[in-house]
Structure formats: C-alpha cells, structure tokens
TIVEXDO-57702 format. One record per residue: residue number from 1; residue in one letter; x, y, z of N, C-alpha, C, O in turn. Coordinates in Angstrom, 2 decimals, decimal comma, m for minus. Layout:
! TIVEXDO-57702
{node NUM A {X Y Z} {X Y Z} {X Y Z} {X Y Z}};
...
! end
This chain:
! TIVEXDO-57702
{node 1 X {0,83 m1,19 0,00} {0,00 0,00 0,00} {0,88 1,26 0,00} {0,74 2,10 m0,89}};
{node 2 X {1,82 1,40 1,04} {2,43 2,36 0,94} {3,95 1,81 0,88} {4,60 1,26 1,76}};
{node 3 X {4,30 2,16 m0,48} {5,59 2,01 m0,81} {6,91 3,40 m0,65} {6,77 4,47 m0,06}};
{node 4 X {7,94 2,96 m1,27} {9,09 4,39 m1,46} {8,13 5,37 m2,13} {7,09 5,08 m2,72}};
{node 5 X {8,48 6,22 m2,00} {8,17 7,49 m2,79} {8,46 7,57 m4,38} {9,43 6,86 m4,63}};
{node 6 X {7,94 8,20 m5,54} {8,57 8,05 m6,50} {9,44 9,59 m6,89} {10,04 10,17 m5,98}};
{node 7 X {9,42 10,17 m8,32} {10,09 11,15 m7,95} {9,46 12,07 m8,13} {10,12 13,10 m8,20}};
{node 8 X {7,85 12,23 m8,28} {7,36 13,30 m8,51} {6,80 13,63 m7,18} {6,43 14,80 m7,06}};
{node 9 X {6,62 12,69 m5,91} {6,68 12,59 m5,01} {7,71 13,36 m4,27} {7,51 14,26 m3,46}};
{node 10 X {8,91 12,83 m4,71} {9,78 13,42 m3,94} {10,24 15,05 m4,44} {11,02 15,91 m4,03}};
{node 11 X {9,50 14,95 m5,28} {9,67 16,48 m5,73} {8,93 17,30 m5,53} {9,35 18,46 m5,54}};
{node 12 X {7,73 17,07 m5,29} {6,50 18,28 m4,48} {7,06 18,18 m2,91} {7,18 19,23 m2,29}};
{node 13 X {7,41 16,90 m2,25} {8,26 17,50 m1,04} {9,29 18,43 m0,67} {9,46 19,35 0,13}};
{node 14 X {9,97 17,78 m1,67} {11,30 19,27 m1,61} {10,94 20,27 m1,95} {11,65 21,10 m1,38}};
{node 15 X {10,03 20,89 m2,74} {9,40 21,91 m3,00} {8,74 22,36 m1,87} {9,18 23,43 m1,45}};
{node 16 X {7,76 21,84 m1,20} {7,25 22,33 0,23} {8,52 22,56 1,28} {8,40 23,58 1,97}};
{node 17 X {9,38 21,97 1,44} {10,34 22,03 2,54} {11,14 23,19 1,82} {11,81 23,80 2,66}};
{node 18 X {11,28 23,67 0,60} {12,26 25,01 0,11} {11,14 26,13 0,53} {11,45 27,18 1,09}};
{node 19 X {9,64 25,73 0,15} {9,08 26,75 0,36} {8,75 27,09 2,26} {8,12 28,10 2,58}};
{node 20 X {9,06 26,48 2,91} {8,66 26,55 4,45} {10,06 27,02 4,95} {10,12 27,86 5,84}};
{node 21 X {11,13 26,53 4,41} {12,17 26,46 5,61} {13,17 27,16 4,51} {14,28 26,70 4,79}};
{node 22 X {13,30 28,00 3,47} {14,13 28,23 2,50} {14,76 29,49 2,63} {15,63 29,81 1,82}};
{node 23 X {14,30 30,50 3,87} {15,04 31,28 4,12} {16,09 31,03 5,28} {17,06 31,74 5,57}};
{node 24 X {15,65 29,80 5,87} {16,60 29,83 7,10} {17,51 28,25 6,57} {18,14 27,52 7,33}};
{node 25 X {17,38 28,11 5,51} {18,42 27,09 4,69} {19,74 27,79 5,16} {20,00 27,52 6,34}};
{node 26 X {20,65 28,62 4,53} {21,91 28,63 4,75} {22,16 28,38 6,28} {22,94 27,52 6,69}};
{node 27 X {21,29 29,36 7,25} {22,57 28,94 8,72} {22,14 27,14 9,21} {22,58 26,59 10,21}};
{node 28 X {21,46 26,68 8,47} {20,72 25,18 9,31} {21,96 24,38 8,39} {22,44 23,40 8,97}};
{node 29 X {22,52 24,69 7,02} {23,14 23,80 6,51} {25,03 24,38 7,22} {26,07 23,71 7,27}};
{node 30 X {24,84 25,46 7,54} {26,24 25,76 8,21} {25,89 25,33 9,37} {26,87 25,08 10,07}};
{node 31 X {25,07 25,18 9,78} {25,20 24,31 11,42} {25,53 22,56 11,17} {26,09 21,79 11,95}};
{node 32 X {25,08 22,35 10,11} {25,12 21,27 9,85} {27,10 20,58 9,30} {27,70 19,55 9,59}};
{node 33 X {27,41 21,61 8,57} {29,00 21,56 8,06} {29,79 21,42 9,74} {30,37 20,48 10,29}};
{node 34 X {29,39 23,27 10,30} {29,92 22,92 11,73} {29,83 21,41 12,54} {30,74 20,61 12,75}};
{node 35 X {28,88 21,36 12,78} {28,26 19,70 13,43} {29,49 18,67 13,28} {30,27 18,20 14,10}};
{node 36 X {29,31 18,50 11,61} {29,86 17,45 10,92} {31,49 17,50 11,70} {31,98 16,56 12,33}};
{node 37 X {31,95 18,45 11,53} {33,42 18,87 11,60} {33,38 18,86 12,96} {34,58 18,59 13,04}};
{node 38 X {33,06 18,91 14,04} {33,19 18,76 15,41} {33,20 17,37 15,47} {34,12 17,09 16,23}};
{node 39 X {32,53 16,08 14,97} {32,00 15,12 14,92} {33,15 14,30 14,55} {33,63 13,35 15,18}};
{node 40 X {33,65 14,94 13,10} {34,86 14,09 12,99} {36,18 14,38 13,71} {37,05 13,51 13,79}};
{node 41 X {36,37 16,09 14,46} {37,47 16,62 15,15} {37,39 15,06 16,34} {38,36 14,33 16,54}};
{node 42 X {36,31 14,92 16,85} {36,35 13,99 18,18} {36,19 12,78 17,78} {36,00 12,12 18,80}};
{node 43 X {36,17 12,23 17,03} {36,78 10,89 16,22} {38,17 10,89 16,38} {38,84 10,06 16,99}};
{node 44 X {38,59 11,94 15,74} {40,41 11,80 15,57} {40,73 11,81 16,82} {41,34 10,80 17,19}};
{node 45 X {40,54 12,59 17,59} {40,71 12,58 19,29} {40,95 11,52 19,56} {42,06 11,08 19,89}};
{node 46 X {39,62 10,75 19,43} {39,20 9,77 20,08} {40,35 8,64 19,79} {40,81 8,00 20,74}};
{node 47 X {40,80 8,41 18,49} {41,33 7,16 17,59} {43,36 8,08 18,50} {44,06 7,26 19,08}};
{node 48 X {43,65 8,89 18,47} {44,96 9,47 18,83} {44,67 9,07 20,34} {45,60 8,34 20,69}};
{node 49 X {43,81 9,22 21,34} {44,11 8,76 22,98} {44,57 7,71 23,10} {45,66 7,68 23,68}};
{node 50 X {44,05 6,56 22,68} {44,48 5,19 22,81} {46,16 5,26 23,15} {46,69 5,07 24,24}};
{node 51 X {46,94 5,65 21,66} {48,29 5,75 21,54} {48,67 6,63 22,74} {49,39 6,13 23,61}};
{node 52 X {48,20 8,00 22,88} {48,82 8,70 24,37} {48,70 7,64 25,05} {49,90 7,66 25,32}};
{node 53 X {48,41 6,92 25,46} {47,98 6,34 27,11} {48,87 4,65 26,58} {48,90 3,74 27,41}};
{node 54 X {49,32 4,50 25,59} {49,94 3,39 25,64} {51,49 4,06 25,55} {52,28 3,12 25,64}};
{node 55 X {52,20 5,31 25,40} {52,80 5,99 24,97} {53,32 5,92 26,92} {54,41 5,62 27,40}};
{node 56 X {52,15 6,28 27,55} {52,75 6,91 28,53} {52,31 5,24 30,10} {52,35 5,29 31,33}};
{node 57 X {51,99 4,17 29,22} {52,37 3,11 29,87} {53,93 2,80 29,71} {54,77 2,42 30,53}};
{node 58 X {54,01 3,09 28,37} {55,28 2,67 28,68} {56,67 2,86 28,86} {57,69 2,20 28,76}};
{node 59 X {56,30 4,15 29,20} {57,45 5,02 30,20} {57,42 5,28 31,64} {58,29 5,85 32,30}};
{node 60 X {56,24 4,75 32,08} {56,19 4,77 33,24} {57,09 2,51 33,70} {57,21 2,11 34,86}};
! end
C-alpha cells in the first residue's frame, strides 16, 4: 500500500520544505557543516588517545 516514494513525489516534497524552511536554509546547513566537523574533530581525538595512554604506559 504504501511504498518508497517516487520522484514526482519526492519532488512536491522538496518543493514544500524550500518553500517553508528556504530562508533559514543557509545557517541550518552551516550548522550542519559545523556539526559534521566537530564530529569528525572527536573521532580523531578519540582514535589518537588510545596511543597517548599506551605511549605513557610505557614510560612509566
């Protein structure tokens, strides 16, 4: 009954969502770039601690 969407479907949606939310598009998609980039900054963090802390096992 209710399947995927097709694309004329998906195209009167995006059309409603440009027309509702299309002035406040740029700062929601720069929050979104920001986001992203914090997201992966604390990944790398995350993947570099391991090595500190085996770094500093084994100098102690």
């Amino acid at each position: 009954m209710f399947g995927m969407p097709g694309g004329w479907e998906l195209l009167v949606v995006l059309g409603i969502v440009l027309l509702l939310f299309g002035n406040r598009l740029p700062s929601v998609m720069r929050s979104l770039g920001q986001s992203i980039t914090e997201f992966k900054k604390g990944t790398k963090e995350a993947e570099q601690e391991p090595d500190k802390i085996d770094d500093q096992e084994a100098k102690a």
